[in-house]
C-alpha positions in Angstrom: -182.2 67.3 -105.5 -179.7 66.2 -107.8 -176.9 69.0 -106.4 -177.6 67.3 -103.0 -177.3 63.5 -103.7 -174.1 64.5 -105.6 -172.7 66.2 -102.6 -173.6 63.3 -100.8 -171.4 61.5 -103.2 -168.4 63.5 -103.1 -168.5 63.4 -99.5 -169.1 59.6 -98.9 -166.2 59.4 -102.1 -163.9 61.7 -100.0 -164.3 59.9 -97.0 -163.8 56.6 -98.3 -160.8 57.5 -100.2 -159.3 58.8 -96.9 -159.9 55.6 -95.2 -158.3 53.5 -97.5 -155.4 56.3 -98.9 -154.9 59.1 -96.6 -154.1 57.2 -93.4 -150.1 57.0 -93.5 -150.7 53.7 -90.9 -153.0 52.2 -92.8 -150.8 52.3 -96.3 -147.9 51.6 -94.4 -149.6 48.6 -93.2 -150.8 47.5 -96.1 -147.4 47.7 -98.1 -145.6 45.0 -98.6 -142.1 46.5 -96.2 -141.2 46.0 -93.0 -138.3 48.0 -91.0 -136.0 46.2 -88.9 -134.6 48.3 -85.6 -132.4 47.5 -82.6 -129.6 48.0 -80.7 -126.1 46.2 -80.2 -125.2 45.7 -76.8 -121.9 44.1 -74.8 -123.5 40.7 -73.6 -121.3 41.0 -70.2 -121.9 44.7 -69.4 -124.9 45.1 -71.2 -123.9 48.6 -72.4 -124.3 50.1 -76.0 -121.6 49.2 -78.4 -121.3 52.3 -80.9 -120.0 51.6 -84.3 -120.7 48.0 -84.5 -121.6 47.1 -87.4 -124.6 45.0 -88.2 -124.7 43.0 -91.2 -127.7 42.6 -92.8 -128.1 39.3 -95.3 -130.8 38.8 -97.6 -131.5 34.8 -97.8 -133.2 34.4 -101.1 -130.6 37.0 -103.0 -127.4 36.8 -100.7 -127.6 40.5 -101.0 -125.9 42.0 -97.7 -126.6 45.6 -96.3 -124.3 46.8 -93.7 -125.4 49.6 -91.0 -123.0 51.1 -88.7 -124.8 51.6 -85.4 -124.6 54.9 -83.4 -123.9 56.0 -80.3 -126.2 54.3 -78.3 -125.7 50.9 -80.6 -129.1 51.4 -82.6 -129.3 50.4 -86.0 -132.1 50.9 -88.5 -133.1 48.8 -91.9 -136.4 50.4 -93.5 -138.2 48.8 -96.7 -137.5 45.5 -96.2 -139.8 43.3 -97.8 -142.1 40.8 -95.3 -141.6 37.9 -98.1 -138.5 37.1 -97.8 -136.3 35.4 -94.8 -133.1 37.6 -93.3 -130.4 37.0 -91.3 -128.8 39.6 -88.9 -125.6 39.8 -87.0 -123.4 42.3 -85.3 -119.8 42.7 -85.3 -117.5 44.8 -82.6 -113.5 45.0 -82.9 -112.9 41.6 -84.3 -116.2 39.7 -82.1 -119.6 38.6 -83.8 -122.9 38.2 -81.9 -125.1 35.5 -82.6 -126.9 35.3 -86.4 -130.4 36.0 -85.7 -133.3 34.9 -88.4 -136.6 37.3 -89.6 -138.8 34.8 -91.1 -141.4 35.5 -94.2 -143.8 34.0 -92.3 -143.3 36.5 -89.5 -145.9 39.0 -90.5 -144.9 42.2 -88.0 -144.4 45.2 -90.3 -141.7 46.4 -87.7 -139.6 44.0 -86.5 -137.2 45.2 -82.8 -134.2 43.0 -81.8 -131.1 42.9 -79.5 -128.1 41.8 -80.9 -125.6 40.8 -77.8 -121.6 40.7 -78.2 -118.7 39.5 -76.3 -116.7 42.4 -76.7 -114.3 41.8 -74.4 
């Protein structure tokens, strides 16, 4: 009887710990990052702009990450923290797009945006 309940145990231990652990969703979920993708686009042509550079500017730190987009204009910013505000822009051969803001308050753990230039 007691080899059985404490089967039971490990089993009812195992799966609980996989619920809560073993599920990469789930953690991802629950940590406290978000990732940041999108795409840089011509606002005219609305075409990819490859190698634009998107600037990346932690509001609380000033801290600014660059990313130089590829060549289909995506860009990419994992492990960004959800609690504090950002501001992103785009720049192509001398032109900026508009600054666009990620709020703390926004609480989407993967945040997807266009940035639009006047390249031309």
């Amino acid at each position: 009887m007691k080899k059985l309940l404490l089967a039971a145990f490990l089993v009812i231990g195992a799966t609980v710990g996989y619920a809560q652990f073993g599920n990469g969703k789930r953690d991802a979920q629950s940590s406290n990052s978000r990732l940041l993708t999108g795409q840089v686009m011509d606002r005219s042509t609305d075409t990819p702009l490859p190698n634009a550079v998107v600037y990346l500017k932690n509001v609380k730190s000033s801290a600014v990450k660059t990313f130089i987009a590829d060549n289909q204009g995506n860009f990419r910013f994992p492990g960004l923290s959800q609690n504090v505000d950002y501001e992103v822009y785009a720049e192509f051969q001398g032109k900026r797009s508009e600054v666009k803001a990620i709020s703390s308050f926004d609480g989407r753990p993967e945040v997807k945006m266009s940035l639009r230039v006047n390249s031309k």
